[in-house]
Structure formats: C-alpha cells, structure tokens
C-alpha positions as CSV (number, residue, x, y, z in Angstrom):
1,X,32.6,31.7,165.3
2,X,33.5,29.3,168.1
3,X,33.8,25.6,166.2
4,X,34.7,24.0,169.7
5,X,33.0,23.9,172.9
6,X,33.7,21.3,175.8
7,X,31.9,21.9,179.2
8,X,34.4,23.9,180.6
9,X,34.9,26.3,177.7
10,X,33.4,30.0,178.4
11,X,32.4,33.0,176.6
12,X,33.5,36.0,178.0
13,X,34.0,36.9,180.9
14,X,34.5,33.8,182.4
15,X,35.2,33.4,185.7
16,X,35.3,29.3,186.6
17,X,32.4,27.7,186.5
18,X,33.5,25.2,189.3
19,X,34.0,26.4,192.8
20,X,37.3,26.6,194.0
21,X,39.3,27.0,197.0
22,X,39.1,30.1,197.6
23,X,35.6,29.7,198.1
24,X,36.4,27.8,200.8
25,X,36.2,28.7,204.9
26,X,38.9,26.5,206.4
27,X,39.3,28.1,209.4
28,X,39.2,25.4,211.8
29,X,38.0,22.7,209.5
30,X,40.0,19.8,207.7
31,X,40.3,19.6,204.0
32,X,41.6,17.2,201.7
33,X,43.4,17.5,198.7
34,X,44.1,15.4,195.9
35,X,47.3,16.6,194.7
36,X,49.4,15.2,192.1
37,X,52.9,14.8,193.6
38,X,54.3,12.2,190.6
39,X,57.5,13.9,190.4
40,X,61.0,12.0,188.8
41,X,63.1,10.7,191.1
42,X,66.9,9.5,191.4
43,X,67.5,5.4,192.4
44,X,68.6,7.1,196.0
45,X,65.0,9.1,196.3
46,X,66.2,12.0,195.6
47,X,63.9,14.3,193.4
48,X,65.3,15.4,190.2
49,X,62.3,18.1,189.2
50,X,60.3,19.2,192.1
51,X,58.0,21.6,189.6
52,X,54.9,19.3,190.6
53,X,55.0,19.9,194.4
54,X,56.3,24.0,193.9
55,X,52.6,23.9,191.8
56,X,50.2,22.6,194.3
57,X,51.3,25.2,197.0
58,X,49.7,27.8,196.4
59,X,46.4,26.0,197.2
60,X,48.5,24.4,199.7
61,X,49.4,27.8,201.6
62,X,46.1,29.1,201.1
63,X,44.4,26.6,203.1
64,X,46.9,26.9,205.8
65,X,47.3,30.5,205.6
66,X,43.4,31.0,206.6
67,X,43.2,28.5,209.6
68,X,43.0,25.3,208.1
69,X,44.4,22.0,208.2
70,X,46.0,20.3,205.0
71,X,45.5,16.7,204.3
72,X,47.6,15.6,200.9
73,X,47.2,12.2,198.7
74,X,48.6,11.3,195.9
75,X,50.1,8.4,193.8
76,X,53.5,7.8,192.5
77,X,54.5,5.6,189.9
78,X,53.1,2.5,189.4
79,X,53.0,0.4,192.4
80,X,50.6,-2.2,191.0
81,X,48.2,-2.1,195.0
82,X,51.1,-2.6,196.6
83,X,53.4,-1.1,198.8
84,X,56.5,-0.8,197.5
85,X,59.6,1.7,199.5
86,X,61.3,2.6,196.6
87,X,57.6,4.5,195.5
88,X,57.0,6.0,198.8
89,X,55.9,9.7,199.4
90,X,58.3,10.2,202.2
91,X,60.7,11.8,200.2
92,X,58.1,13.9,198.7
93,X,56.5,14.9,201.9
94,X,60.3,16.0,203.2
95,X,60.9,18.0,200.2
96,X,57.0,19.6,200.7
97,X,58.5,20.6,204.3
98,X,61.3,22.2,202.7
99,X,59.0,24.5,200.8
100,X,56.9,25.2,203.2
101,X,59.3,25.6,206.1
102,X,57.4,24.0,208.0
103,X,57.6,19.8,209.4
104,X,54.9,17.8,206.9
105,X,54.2,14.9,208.5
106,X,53.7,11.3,207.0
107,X,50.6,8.6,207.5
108,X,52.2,4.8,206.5
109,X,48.7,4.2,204.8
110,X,46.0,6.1,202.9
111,X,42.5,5.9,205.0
112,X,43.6,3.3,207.8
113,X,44.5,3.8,211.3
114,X,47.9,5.7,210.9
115,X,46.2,7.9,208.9
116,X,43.0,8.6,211.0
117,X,44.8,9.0,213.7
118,X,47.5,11.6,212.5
119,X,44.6,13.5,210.6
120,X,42.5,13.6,214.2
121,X,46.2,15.2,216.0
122,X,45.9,18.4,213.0
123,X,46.3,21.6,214.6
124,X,45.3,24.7,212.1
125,X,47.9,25.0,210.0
126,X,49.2,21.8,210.1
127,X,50.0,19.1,207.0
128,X,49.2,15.7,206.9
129,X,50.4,13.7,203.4
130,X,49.3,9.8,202.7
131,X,51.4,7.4,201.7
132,X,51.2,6.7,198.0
133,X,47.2,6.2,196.9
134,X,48.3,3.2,194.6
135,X,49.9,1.1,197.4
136,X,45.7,0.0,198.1
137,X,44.6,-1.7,195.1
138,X,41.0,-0.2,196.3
139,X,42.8,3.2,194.1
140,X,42.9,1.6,190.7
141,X,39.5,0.0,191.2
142,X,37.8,3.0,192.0
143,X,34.7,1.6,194.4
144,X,36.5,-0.1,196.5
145,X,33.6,0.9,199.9
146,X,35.8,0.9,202.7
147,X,38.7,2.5,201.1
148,X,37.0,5.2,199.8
149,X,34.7,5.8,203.1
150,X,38.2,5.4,205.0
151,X,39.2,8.6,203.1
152,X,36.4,10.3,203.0
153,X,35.9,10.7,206.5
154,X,39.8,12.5,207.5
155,X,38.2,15.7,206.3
156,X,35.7,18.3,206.4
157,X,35.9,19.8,202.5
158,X,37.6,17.9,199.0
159,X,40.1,19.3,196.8
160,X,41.0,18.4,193.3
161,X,44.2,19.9,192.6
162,X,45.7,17.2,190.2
163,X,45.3,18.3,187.0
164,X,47.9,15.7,185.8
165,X,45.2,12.7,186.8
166,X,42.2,14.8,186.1
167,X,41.5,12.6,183.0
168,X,41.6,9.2,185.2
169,X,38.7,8.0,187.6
170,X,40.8,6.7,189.8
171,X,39.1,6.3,193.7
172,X,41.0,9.8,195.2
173,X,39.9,11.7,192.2
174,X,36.2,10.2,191.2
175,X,34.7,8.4,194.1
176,X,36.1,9.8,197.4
177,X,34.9,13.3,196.5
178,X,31.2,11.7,195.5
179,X,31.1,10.3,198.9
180,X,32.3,13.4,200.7
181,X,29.3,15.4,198.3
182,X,26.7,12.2,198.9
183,X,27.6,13.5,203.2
184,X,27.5,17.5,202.5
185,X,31.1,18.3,202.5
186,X,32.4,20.7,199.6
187,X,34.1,19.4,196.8
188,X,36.1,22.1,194.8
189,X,38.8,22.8,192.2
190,X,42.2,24.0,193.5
191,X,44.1,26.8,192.0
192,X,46.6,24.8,189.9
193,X,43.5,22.7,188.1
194,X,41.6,26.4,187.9
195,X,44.7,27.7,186.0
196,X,45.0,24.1,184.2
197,X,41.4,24.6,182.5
198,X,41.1,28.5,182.2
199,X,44.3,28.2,180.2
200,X,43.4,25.4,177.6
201,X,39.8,26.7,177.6
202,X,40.8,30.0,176.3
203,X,43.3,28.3,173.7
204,X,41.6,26.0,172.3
205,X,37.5,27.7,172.7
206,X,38.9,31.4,172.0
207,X,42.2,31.3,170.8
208,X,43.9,34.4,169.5
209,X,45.1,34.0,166.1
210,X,47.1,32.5,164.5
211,X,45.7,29.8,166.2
212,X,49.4,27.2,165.9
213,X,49.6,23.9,167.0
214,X,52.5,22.3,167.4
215,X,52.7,18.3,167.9
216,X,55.9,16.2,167.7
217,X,56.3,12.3,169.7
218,X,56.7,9.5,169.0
219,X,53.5,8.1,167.4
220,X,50.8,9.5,165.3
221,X,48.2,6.6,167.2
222,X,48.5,8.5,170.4
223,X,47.8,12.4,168.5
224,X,45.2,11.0,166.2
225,X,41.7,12.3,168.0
226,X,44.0,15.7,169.0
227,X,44.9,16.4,165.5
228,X,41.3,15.6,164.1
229,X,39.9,18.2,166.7
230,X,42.9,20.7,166.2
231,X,42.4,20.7,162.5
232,X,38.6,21.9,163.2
233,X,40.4,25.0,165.1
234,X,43.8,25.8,164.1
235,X,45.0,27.7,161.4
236,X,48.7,25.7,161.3
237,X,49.6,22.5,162.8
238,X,53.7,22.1,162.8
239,X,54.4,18.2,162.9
240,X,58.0,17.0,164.6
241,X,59.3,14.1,166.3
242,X,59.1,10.5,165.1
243,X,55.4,10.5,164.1
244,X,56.4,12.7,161.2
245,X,58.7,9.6,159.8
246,X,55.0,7.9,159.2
247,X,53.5,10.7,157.6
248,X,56.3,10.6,155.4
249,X,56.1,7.0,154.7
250,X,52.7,7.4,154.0
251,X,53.7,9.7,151.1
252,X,56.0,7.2,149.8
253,X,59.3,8.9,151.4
254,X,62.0,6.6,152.5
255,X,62.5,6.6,156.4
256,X,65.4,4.2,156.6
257,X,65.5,2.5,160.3
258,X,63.1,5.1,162.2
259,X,60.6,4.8,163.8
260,X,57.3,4.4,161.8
261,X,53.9,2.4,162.6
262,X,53.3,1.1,159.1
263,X,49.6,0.1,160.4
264,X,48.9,3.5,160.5
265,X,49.5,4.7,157.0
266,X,46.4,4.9,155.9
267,X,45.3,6.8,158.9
268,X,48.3,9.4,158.2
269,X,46.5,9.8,154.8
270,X,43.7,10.8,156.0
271,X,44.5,13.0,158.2
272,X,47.1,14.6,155.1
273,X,43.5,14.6,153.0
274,X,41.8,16.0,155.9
275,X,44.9,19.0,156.7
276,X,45.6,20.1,153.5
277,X,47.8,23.5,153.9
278,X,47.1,23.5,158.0
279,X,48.9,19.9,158.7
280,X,52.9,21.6,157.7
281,X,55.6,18.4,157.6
282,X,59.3,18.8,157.7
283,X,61.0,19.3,154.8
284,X,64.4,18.1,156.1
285,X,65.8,15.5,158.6
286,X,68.7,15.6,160.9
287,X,69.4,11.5,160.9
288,X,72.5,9.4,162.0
289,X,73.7,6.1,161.8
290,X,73.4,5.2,165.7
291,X,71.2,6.0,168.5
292,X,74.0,8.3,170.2
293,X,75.9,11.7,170.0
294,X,79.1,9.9,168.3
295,X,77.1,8.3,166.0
296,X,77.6,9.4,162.0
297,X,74.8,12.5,161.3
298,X,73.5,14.0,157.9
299,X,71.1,16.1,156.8
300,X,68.6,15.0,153.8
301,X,65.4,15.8,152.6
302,X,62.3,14.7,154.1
303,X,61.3,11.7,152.9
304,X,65.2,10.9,151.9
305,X,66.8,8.8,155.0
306,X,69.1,6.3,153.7
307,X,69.2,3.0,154.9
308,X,71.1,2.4,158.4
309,X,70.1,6.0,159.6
310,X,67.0,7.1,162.0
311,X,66.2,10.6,161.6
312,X,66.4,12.0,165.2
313,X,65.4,15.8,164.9
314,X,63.7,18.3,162.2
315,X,66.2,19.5,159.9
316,X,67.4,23.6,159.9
317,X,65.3,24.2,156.8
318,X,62.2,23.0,158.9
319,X,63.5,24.7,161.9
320,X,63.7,27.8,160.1
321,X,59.8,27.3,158.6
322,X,58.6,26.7,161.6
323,X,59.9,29.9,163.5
324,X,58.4,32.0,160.6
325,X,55.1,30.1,161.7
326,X,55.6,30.5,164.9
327,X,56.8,34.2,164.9
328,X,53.1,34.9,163.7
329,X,51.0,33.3,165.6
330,X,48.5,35.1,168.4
331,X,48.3,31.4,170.3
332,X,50.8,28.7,170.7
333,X,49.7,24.9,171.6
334,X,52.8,22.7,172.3
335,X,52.9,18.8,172.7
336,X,56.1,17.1,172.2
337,X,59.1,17.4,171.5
338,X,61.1,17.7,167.8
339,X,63.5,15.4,168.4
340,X,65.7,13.6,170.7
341,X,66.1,16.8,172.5
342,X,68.0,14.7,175.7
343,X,70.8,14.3,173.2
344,X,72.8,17.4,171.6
345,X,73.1,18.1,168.6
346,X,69.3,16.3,168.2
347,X,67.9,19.1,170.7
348,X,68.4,22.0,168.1
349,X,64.9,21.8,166.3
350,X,63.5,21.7,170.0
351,X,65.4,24.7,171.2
352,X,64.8,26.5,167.7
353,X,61.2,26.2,168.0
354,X,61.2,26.5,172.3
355,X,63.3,29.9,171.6
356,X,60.6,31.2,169.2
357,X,57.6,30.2,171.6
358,X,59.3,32.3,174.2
359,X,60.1,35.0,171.2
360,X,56.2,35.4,170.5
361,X,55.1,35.0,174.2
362,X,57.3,38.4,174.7
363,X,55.3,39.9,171.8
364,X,52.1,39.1,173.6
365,X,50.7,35.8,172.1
366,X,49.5,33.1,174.8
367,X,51.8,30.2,174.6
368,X,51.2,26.8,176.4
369,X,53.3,23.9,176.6
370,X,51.4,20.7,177.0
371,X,53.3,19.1,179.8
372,X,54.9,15.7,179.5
373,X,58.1,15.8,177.2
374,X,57.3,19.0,176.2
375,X,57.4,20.8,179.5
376,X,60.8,18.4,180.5
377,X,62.3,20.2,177.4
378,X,61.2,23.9,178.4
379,X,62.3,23.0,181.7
380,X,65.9,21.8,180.2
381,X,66.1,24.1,177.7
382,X,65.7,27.0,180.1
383,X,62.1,28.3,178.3
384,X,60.2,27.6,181.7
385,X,59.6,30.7,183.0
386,X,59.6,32.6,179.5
387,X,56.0,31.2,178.0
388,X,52.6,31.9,179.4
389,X,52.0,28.4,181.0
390,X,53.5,24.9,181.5
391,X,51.0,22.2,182.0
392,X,51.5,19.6,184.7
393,X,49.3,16.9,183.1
394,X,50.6,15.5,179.6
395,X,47.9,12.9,179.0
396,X,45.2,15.6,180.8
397,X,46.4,18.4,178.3
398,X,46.4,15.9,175.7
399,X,42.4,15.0,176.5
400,X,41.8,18.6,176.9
401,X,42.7,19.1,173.2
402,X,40.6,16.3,172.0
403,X,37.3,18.3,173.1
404,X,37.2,15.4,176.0
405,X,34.8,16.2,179.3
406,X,36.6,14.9,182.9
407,X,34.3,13.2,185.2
408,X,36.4,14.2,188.3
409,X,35.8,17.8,187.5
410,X,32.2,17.7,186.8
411,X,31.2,16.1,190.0
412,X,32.8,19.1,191.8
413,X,30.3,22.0,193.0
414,X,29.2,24.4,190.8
415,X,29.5,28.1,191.6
C-alpha cells in the first residue's frame, strides 16, 4: 500500500508526467534555461565545487547538440537586488566554457539591453549566460512586469533545470515561464530536474525496503514536517548530528555545552511518542572540550556529556548500529551529516555511515543523498560517484520529503 502520494509520485511505469527537453525541437530556435549555477567559491572567484554546472550540461549539450541556441540564468548567493562583483556569474560562465570547450558568452544584465542584444547575435549552437538573476530586485519579488516580460521575450521555449530553487517562486522559476506559456512558448523540465523528481518519487512513493532514513543537522525545527512524513513511510529513521543532543535532552540526558533548542522539547517528545522503534537515537557521543581537532575528546553514553564538552559526532557504538541498519536496507534517504565531518576525528560517524550507503548501493539498494551537507560530505568523503544519486537542491530535497507540491514545476506542460 502506497501511504504517500505528492503530484509527482507514479505508479508504474512512469515515465514523467511533465515534458521535458527532449521533447523539444531547438533546431533553429532560442531556449531559455533556468539553471541553478549556485556553486562555492574562493574570495579570488575561483570555484571550489563545480558539481552544479557539470549537472546542468547534459540539458545544456542537448540543446546545442540539435541546432539550438542556449540562453542560461541563474542566481548566486545573496545579492539583496543588487549588483554586487564579488557575486557575478562571469566566473561561472568561464568555467561553463571550459566544459563545454566552447566560448560562453556573458550579458552585464538579466532582460535589459546587453542581454537582448547578445541573445538577438545567437548562432545555433551558441551560449548566452545572464548575469546573476538577484542583482534586479524584480527576482525576489516575483511580478515584477517589465523584468519578467524583459526575459521572457530572449527566447523561443523555457527550461527549468534548477532543481536546487525548484521549491522557491522566485520570477526566473514561477513567473517568466507563465508569461512565456500565457504567449505559446514551451515550458519544460530539463534532465537534471527529471532525474531530481523520478528519484525522490520512487524513494519516498515506492521505496524498496527497508525503507531507511537517515537525518542528522543541526536542528530538529528545520526536520520537523520531514520526520512526521518519513515516519508515515519508513521502516527506520537513524538520527545524527546536533539535533539528536535535543532529543536527548528531551529524555532527560545531559548535553553539557551542545547545541540543543530547549523550545523544542516538547516537540522532540512527540515525535519520540509518535516513532516508537522507527525514530533509532545514538547510544554514544564522541564530545570534546573545544570546538577544534586539538581540543580534549571522550566518548560517553548518550545522554552523558559532561559539562564543558559539545558532543560533535555519533559515537562507534552508534556508528556500528547504524551500519547493521543500513547494511539491510532496500532504500537509503540521506539528509545531513553525523557530525562535524569538516573536522577529523569528528568525520568518522559520517564516513562509517557514507561507507555503508555506498556498501548497500553495490548490493543493489537505491541510495540518495539529499544534497546540501550531505552531498558536500559524499563529495569529501570520496562516496560521490559510489551511491545511486546526489541531489543538487538541499532545501528542494528537503520539501520533496515533506510530501510538498512545487509551483514552478506544475506550471510546466504536461505530456
């Protein structure tokens, strides 16, 4: 029996219910892609994880490889509606180039006169990205008329390949398409946002079991409405990182100096009354004295941190429990991190439970990693490429869990 069923969850088969690029003819024709090109950078510019951009090109290449001509927006960071050079795409549209092999060129605005006029010079095969979405304040407000008719009219078709900001109604990914549907142009999925939704669809609507969960960070306010949904579905929810501190305060434990949200107690009892055996707590802590690798470590029970420690990481009794969970399960949900996992030795209950996602992915389980700190800790950890799918959108994967629709998807064309 399927207990869960958001609009984009299928029986099977289930081929998307969404166009998508590929159903496109671009041959000849403009098309405009909302791409989410929020990647970490260096004080200098330089890139530090280009995973973002390497995502978006297949659509990318797929447009140009049939004849068409690729217009890219996106935002980066948080410019506030204005422009700001440290936030630029430039360095993003070089490093696009790079991938491509092939020059990308830049517009200094998103919809205005550099822009118009650099989309109206495209030759087939040619790409066109806009500066940074968020330098207009017409972006965050999302009606803004002549910024979003300014857009709409660079291109023939609309793509929404930004699964990261599928969850926000921001102009680029709500009203722009609207207005290019409201004139007849095709509004579609790309392949990354496909992939995005097939994948948490099938997890989460028709999940292989052992159905595990498993959901570390730092607070239990921002996993609230995803464990209440989870615990309708899963058969095992593993909790790690800092939020676990307040469950354990909420059963009395002692937490010494870490971080708990003492207005959320009662909350945390619920949800222990609502998760019975399913919701599985550490049993041990890995804690220290400071906030740093030198700093004074020990290992105690759960619910056992001494004053003027923090606990910073699941202990090896819980790291060792949660593998044996793990090891069993049919489908793997992962959203956060254990511990400090930036900071050795506080990255072993991270690696212990990373090494057994990629353990049970090679035994044939579907494992997805949730994006955010999750995927920066595959992506350290070297567990990448070794699990069935890293998410690009943390706070869309997140949504997806709670059983949430997205507003920028349903307003694209139906097959």
């Amino acid at each position: 029996m399927v207990l869960f069923r958001p609009p984009y969850f299928y029986e099977e088969p289930h081929p998307m219910a969404k166009q998508s690029v590929a159903d496109l003819d671009p041959a000849g024709k403009t098309v405009l892609v909302r791409v989410d090109f929020n990647v970490p950078q260096d004080s200098d510019g330089t890139i530090t994880d280009d995973r973002r951009i390497r995502m978006a090109l297949p659509t990318i290449r797929s447009i140009l490889d049939r004849g068409g001509k690729a217009i890219l927006m996106s935002h980066l960071g948080r410019p506030k509606g204005e422009a700001n050079p440290k936030l630029s795409l430039a360095p993003v549209a070089k490093r696009l180039g790079e991938l491509l092999e092939k020059p990308v060129a830049l517009a200094t605005d998103t919809g205005g006169k550099d822009s118009t006029e650099k989309a109206h010079a495209l030759s087939g095969g040619d790409v066109l990205v806009l500066e940074n979405v968020r330098f207009n304040p017409g972006e965050k407000k999302g009606d803004d008329a002549n910024y979003v008719a300014g857009i709409a009219e660079l291109a023939d078709a609309y793509v929404n390949d930004a699964f990261g900001t599928c969850h926000r109604t921001e102009a680029s990914m709500y009203a722009v398409p609207k207005a290019m549907k409201a004139s007849g142009k095709p509004a579609v999925v790309g392949f990354l946002v496909e992939k995005e939704i097939q994948y948490l669809s099938d997890a989460v609507g028709q999940p292989k079991r052992p159905f595990v969960a498993i959901l570390g960070g730092k607070k239990v306010s921002d996993k609230i409405a995803v464990i209440t949904n989870l615990l309708k579905i899963c058969d095992h929810i593993l909790i790690g990182g800092a939020m676990a501190y307040t469950f354990s305060l909420a059963q009395g434990g002692k937490t010494g100096d870490s971080l708990v949200e003492p207005d959320k107690l009662e909350l945390a009892k619920q949800l222990l009354r609502d998760g019975g055996e399913k919701l599985v707590l550490p049993v041990d802590t890995q804690c220290a004295d400071d906030f740093s690798a030198e700093a004074n470590k020990t290992i105690v029970q759960a619910g056992e941190i001494p004053d003027g420690f923090e606990g910073l990481d699941i202990g090896p009794d819980t790291a060792k429990r949660y593998v044996e969970i793990i090891q069993s399960a049919g489908t793997v949900v992962w959203n956060g991190p254990m511990g400090v996992f930036e900071m050795p030795p506080f990255d072993a209950g991270t690696k212990a439970v990373a090494d057994a996602v990629a353990s049970v992915t090679a035994s044939g389980a579907i494992t997805i990693i949730g994006g955010g700190d999750s995927a920066a800790a595959v992506e350290q950890l070297g567990y990448a490429e070794k699990v069935s799918h890293v998410s690009t959108g943390g706070g869309a994967s997140l949504e997806m869990l709670e059983g949430k629709a997205f507003k920028t998807v349903d307003i694209l064309d139906e097959k």
